[in-house]
Structures are given as C-alpha cells and as structure tokens.
N, C-alpha and C positions, 0 to 999 in steps of 0.2 A: 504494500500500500504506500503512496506515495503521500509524505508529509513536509507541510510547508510553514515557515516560522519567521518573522522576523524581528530586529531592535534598531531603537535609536540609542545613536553615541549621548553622551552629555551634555555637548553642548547645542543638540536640537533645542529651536525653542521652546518646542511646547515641554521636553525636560527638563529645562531653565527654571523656567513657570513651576514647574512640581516642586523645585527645590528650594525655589524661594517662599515657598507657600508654607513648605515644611519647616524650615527655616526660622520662619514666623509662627509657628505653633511652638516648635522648641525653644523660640524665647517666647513666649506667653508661659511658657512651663519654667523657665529661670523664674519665672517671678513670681508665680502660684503654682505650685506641684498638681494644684485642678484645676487649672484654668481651661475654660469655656473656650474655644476659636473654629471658626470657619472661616477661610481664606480663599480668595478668588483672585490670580496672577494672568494678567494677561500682556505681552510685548506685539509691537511690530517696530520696525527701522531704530531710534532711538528714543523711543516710547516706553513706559511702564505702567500700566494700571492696576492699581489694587482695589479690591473691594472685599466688604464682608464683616464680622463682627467679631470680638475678644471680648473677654468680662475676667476679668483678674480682680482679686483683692485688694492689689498696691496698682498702682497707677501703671498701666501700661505705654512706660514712657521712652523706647525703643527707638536707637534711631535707624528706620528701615533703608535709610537711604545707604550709610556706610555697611548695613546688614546686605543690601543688594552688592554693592561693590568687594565683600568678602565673597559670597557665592559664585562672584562672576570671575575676582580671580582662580577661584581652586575649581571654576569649569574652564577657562584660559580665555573668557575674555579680557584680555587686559594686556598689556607688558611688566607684567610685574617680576622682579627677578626668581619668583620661586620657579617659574616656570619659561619666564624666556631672559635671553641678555637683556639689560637695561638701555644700553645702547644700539641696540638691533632694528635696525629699519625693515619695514614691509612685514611685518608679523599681520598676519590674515585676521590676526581676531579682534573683536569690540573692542572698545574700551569702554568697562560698566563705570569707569565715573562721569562717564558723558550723558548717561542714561536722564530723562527728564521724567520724573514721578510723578503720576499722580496717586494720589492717596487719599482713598473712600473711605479705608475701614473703621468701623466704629468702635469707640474705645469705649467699654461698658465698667464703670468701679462696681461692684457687689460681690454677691455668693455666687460663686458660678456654678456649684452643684443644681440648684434650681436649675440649669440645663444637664449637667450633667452626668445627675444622679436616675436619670428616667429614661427611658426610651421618644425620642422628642422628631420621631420621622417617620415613616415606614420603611419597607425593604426589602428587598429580596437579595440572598447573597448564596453564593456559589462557591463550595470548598472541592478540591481537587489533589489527589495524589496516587502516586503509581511509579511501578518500576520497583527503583531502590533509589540509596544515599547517594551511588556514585555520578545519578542523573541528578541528584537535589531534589528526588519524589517528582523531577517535571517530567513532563512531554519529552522525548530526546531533542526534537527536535529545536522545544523553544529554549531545554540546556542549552545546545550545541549555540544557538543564538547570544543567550546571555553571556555563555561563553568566551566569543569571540568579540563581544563589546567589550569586555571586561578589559581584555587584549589589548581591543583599539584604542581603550579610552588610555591605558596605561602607555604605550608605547607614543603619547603624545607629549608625555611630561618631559622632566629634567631626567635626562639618561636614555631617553627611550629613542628607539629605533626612528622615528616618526615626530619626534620633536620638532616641534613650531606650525607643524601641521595642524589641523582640526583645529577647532573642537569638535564641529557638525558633524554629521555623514548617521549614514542608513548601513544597515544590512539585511539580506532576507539567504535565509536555506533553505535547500529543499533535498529530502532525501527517502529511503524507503528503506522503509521499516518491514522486513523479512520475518513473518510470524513461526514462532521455533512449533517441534513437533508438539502431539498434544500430549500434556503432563506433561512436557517440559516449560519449565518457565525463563525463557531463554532467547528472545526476539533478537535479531540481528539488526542491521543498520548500516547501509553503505549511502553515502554522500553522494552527492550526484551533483549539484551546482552551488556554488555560492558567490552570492550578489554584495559587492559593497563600494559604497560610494562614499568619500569619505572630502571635505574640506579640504582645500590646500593653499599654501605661500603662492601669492601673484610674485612671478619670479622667475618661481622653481621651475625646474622643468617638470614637466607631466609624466613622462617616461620612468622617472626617477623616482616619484613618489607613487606610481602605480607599480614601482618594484616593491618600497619599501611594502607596501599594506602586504602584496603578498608574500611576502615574508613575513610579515607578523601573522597572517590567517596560517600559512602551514605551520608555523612554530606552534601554536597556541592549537592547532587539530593534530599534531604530533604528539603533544604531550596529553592530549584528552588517548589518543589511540594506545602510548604506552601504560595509560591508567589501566583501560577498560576495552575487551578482546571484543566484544560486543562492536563494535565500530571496525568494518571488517574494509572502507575503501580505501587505498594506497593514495596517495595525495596524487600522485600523475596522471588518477584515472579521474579527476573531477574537475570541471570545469570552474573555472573562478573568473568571475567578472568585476574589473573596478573599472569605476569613475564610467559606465561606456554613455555615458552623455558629456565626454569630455571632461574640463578641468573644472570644479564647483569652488568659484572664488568668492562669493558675494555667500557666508554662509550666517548660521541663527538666526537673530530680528533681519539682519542685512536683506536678507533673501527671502525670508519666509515668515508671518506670524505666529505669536505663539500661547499657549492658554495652556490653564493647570486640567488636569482629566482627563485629554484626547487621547493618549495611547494608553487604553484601558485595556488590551488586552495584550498588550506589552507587557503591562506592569500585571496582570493575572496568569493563564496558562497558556497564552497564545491560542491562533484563533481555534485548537482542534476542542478546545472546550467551551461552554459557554459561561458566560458572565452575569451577574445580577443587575450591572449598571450603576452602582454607584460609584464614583470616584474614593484611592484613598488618602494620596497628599493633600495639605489642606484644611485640613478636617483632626480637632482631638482627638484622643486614640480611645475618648469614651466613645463617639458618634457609632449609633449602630452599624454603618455601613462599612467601618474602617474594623469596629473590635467582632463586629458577626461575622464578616471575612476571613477575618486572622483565625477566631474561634472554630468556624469550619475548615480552613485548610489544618489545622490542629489535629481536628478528630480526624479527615483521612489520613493524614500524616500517621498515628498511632495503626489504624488499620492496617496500612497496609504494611507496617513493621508487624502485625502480629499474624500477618499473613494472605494479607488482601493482596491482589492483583495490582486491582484499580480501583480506588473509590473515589466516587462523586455524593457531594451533599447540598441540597437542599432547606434552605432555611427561610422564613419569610416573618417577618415581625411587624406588629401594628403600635402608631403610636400610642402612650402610656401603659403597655403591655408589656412585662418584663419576660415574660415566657414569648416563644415564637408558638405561631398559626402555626406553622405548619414544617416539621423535620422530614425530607423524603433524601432515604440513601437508596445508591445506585451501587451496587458493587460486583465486581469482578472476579471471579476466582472461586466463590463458595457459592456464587447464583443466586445470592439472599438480597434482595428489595425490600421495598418499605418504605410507611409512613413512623413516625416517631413522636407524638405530641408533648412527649413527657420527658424529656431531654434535657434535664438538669444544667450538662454543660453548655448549653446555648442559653441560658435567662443573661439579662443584661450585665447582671451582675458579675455571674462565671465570664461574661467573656471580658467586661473593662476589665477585670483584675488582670487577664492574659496580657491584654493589651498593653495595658501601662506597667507591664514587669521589662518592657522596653527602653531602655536606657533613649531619652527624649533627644539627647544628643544625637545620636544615630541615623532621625527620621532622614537625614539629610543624604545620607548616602542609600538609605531604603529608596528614595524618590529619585535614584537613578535607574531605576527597575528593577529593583532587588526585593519585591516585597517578600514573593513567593523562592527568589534562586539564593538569599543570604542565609545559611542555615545555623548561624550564631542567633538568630532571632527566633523568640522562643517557641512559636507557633510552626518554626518549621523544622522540628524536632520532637522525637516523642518519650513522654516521660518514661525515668527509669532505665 
C-alpha cells in the first residue's frame, strides 16, 4: 500500500505563528502556573497580528514584541550570531526586529481557573498509535517525515551542513508499506520518493545547495535504516526531488502568509489518520482540545505497548461536562471495538493533570510539530 506524508521546516510561516502563540502561553505560565490563554498569530511580508485572551493573576505584562524577536532568532530569522556571522551579507532570512505588531490580545487580571477548571468548549479529538517506539507509535510514514525535518531544520544552524540556508522549505514522502505475513507483526517499508524544497542564500549557487539537502536527506534515512531492518530501500533506488521549482528565495512572511493551526495534520498523525479539528499551539494545556488530544494519544500509546497493533480513539466532550459523550476505540490486533462512556481517564480532570505534567517551557519546541513525534513528553509514552 502506498503511503504518503508530509512537514514543514520551522521557519514556515504558519510554524512561526504556532510558536509564537506557544511562546505566549508559556509566558502567561511564568506568571501564573494556571493561567487562562488562547492565542491567535497571524504574519504576512513584515506584518504580525495577535489576537485573543490571557487572565493571569499578576499583571500580564510581557513584552511580546522582544518575545517575537527571540522566537524569530532560534527559527533564523535574523543575523544574529548564534546562528549566522555578524558581519555576513545576503543571509536569506527576516529580520524579526523589523517585524511591525499589532496587538489585540486581551489582558484579563483574575482567577483564571473560572476558565480553566471546566470544560469551556466542545470537541471532538482523535488519539492514535501503532507500530512501536522505534517509529514514535506514528504512521512510518509521517516518522520518516518528522524525521527528516528534524534533519533539515538542524543542519541549518551553526555547524550544520546547510548553514545560512533556510529557515522555510516543505517536504513530502511517499512510500509503501509491505504488509508482513499473517501473525507476523512485521510490515516492511521501502521509500520510493522524496520531495523537499527547502529556502536558500540569493547568491549561492543552486547546484550547490540542492547537493547539500541531499546529503543531509540520505544521512538522516541512513541512520533511521541502520536503526530499524524494517526500512528495506537502498538510498540509490529512491528518487529525491529538491527545490524542482527552482531556487525558493523570497521564503516565511516574505513569500507566503502565515497563521497559528493550519498544519493540523502535520502536527497530528498525518493525513493517513483522521483528526478532530481542533488546533493545539495557542491554546493552555487545560483547553479540552489541547489536554483530550494528549489524553487520547496516551491511552493508544499504552495499548499498543500492551499489545495493540493499532489503536485509534474517539473522544467527544460537551461544554460544562467533565466526563466525555462519547469514548469509541478502534483497535487492531485483538479485533475489539467499542463504545466507552465511563472512561475515567478522559474526564477533564485526568487529562489537564496529563497535560500540565509538561514542563511549559517546552510548548515551544512541541509547536514545531512534535506534539505526537517528541517522546520525552508524557502522553507519548506509556506508564510503567
């Protein structure tokens, strides 16, 4: 069966957007450990819009503006020297202190429990897991993706193959997944193409820097292949495509607008599964949609260490209802379906705790699309 996957590097914009939103949640949480937030980031050219609401105890008095120009160095817009010479002309990327703000959000002083002790939305959310650890419980496919952003995004900093390049760039894979015989649990996986387009120095030559990616894509499916036998194609037999709409100079706001929740199934299990539709950068990590997410990818996660194939779950919550309408698991391997109503670990309760056993600092590198591929975080690991 043929499977298809793809990610944005970090400095897309609309993963800009996710991380400056997160950003802003994690400090609403420097200043009340429950602080209330919902954040809405939206860029185009040298534009910033915020919108959306905070309620802190102390005065949410942040200033977002040197908060954007932190985010925007450690995604490289900038010349900052952490990431390029000080003196180095033609560096392709923004400069986030150029950035002009606007700024909606509403700075609320109270209790912010009154939001964020209840269930205060409705929802539907979507947990998913399968395989094993050595995939991250994903899809292979939207691994093998997460993967080689991880790659890109690294081999753009100080030391990396790819320095002064990027931030922006796209990748998509696709490959097929070889089903093992039956009772054996044992699926193969040969690569067949992969897509990446990737920012560059107006300058550089183009030749030169569509060498460099591929060498960082084989390096980076080299060392997934000497992980895991499962991944059975030789690098010479797959096809790799960069940049083939030529050299992409004008990249993030430059080129393209950008908003917090558009690559929602980026940041979930890619597109082979489906989604409930909420966004989760943005958003505190009480918000049903952010902590009933994490809480069902949790409980697949345990399954299928105890022996599930594949499980998919089903959660749907109405507002001021601490219990969910409605628990429907999907599973794989023992052929057991079901509704669930009485589901303990999904009340609002079981899942904020999940939720905020997440070190707040963090949100920021989860909002590079790591919510489901970082397995330090505690929802994507299983107790015990």
């Amino acid at each position: 069966m043929i499977r298809c996957s793809e990610a944005v590097l970090s400095g897309h914009p609309d993963k800009f957007c996710d991380r400056i939103a997160d950003a802003i949640v994690a400090a609403a949480y420097a200043i009340d450990p429950e602080a209330y937030a919902q954040v809405e980031v939206a860029t185009w050219s040298d534009f910033i819009w915020l919108n959306g609401g905070i309620v802190t105890r102390d005065p949410f008095d942040v200033d977002l503006e040197k908060l954007i120009v932190e985010v925007g160095v450690d995604t490289g817009y900038c010349r900052d020297a952490l990431r390029y010479d000080p003196e180095d002309e033609g560096c392709n990327s923004i400069d986030a202190e150029n950035y002009r703000i606007s700024d909606a959000i509403c700075r609320i002083p109270g209790d912010p429990t009154e939001w964020t002790n209840y269930v205060n939305d409705q929802c539907i959310v979507i947990g998913w897991a399968g395989y094993d650890q050595r995939v991250r419980f994903l899809p292979p496919e939207h691994f093998l993706a997460h993967s080689l952003r991880e790659a890109l995004d690294a081999s753009f900093r100080v030391g990396g193959r790819l320095r002064k390049q990027g931030p922006d760039g796209k990748l998509l894979v696709r490959l097929r997944e070889n089903a093992s015989p039956k009772g054996c649990r044992r699926n193969t996986w040969e690569l067949e193409q992969v897509l990446v387009t990737v920012q560059q120095r107006p300058g550089d030559e183009f030749g030169a820097v569509c060498e460099g990616v591929a060498e960082v894509v084989e390096e980076a499916y080299e060392a997934i292949v000497a992980d895991d036998s499962r991944w059975r194609a030789e690098w010479r037999d797959i096809e790799l495509l960069v940049n083939p709409n030529g050299p992409l100079l004008n990249g993030g706001s430059d080129g393209d607008n950008g908003q917090t929740g558009r690559k929602l199934a980026v940041d979930y299990y890619g597109p082979r599964v489906p989604i409930g539709g909420g966004a989760l950068s943005g958003k505190d990590l009480t918000h049903i949609d952010r902590a009933g997410a994490y809480a069902a990818r949790k409980a697949c996660v345990e399954a299928v260490v105890m022996g599930e194939e594949i499980c998919e779950v089903l959660v749907a919550y109405a507002p001021g209802r601490s219990a969910p309408l409605e628990v429907r698991w999907n599973r794989e391997g023992r052929g057991n379906t079901g509704s669930d109503r009485n589901a303990n670990r999904f009340s609002h309760e079981a899942a904020r705790e999940l939720a905020c056993s997440m070190k707040p600092v963090a949100l920021g590198d989860l909002a590079r699309g790591a919510h489901f591929f970082d397995l330090t975080a505690p929802w994507n690991q299983a107790d015990g």
